[in-house]
Each structure stands twice: as structure tokens, then as C-alpha cells.
MIDODO-849779 format. One record per residue (C-alpha): residue in three letters; x, y, z. Coordinates in steps of 0.001 Angstrom, whole numbers, plus 524288, in hexadecimal, padded with zeros to 5 digits. Example, Ala and Ser with C-alpha at 12.3 -4.5 7.8 and 13.67 -1.06 7.14 Angstrom:
ALA8300C7EE6C81E78;SER835667FBDC81BE4;
***
This chain:
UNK803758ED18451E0;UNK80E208E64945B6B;UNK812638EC8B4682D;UNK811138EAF8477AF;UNK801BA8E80847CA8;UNK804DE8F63948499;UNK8070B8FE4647902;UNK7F7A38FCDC47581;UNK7F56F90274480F0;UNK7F9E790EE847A8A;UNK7F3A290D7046E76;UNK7E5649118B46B9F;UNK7DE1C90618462C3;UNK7D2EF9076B45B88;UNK7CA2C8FD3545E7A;UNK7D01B8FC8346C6B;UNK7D9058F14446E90;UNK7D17A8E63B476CF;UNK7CF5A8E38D483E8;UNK7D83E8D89F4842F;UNK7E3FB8E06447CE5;UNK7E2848ED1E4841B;UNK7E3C08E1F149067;UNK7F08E8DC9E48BE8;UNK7F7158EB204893D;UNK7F2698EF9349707;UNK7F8238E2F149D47;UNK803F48DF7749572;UNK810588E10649B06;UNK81B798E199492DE;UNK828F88DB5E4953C;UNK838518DEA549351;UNK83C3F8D57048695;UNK848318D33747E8B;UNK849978CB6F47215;UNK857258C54E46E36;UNK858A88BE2846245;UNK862C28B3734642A;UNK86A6B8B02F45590;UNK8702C8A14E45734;UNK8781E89A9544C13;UNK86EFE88D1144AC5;UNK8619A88C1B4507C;UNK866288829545B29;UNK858C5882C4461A8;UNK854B987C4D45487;UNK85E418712045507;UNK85B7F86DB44614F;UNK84C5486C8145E79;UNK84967879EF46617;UNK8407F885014608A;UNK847CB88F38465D4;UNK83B258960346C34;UNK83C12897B847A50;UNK82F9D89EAE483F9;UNK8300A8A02B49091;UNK828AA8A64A49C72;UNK832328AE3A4A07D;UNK834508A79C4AEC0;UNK840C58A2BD4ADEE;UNK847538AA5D4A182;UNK845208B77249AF6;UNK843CE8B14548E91;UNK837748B41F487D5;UNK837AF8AC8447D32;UNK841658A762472F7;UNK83E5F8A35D4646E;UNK8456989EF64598B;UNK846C18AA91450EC;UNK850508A2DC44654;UNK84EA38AA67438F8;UNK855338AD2642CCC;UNK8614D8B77642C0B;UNK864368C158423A0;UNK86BBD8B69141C0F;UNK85FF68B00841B62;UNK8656C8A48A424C4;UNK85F958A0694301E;UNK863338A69643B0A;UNK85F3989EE1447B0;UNK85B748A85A45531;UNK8521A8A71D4605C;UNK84AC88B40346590;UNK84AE88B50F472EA;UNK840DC8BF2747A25;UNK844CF8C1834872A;UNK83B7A8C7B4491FF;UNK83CA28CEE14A0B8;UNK833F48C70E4A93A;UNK82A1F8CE834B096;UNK8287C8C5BA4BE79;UNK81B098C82C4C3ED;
***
């Protein structure tokens, strides 16, 4: 099962979830994101000896993280992109 650590919250399990988990769901606060998927031409990143994976800590940018997501089309030819996953920083 995939979903946000609150939704078990709402759920009933059987053996109860542990301490630790039910700790994360009651804690874990959950943040505005967007994914883009950016379609190139070439994989430029490549050439130039770059992996196309960014992270960050979300100081200076709202980028999340970036990846390479390059992957066959439906003509079966590579099709080079880079996922970006953008998040709303929450100052404290």
C-alpha cells in the first residue's frame, strides 16, 4: 500500500502499526509539490559529463529534486528528459 504517512491515521490495522510508524503519521507534515517533466532533443547533461540529477535543501531554490528520466518513446527511440519535483518551502 502507497499513500501519505496521515492517511494511516484513518485506517484501522490489524496487528496495530508500530510505535515508530504511528509516530511518523502523527508528526508528518505534508508539503505543496509539482512534478514537470522537461523533453530535450540530446541529453546535453550527458555530453558535458553531468548526470542530470540535481537535490537540494530547499534554501535558496524550490527545486526539490531533478533526475534524468531519459527513456524510450513510443517509436522505441530514446527520448532524453529530466524530472523536475518542485516544493513550497515551509520557513520555521
Amino acid at each position: 500500500m502507497a499513500g501519505p504517512p496521515q492517511m494511516s491515521r484513518k485506517i484501522q490495522f490489524e496487528p496495530q502499526l508500530s510505535r515508530e510508524r504511528r509516530f511518523i503519521a502523527d508528526r508528518f507534515i505534508m508539503a505543496a509539490f509539482s512534478k514537470m517533466v522537461l523533453v530535450y532533443d540530446k541529453r546535453y547533461w550527458m555530453e558535458k559529463g553531468f548526470s542530470g540529477e540535481i537535490l537540494s535543501d530547499c534554501h535558496d531554490a524550490p527545486v526539490l529534486n531533478a533526475y534524468d528520466e531519459t527513456r524510450p518513446n513510443e517509436k522505441g527511440e530514446l527520448q532524453p528528459a529530466i524530472v523536475v519535483l518542485l516544493a513550497a518551502c515551509i520557513e520555521e
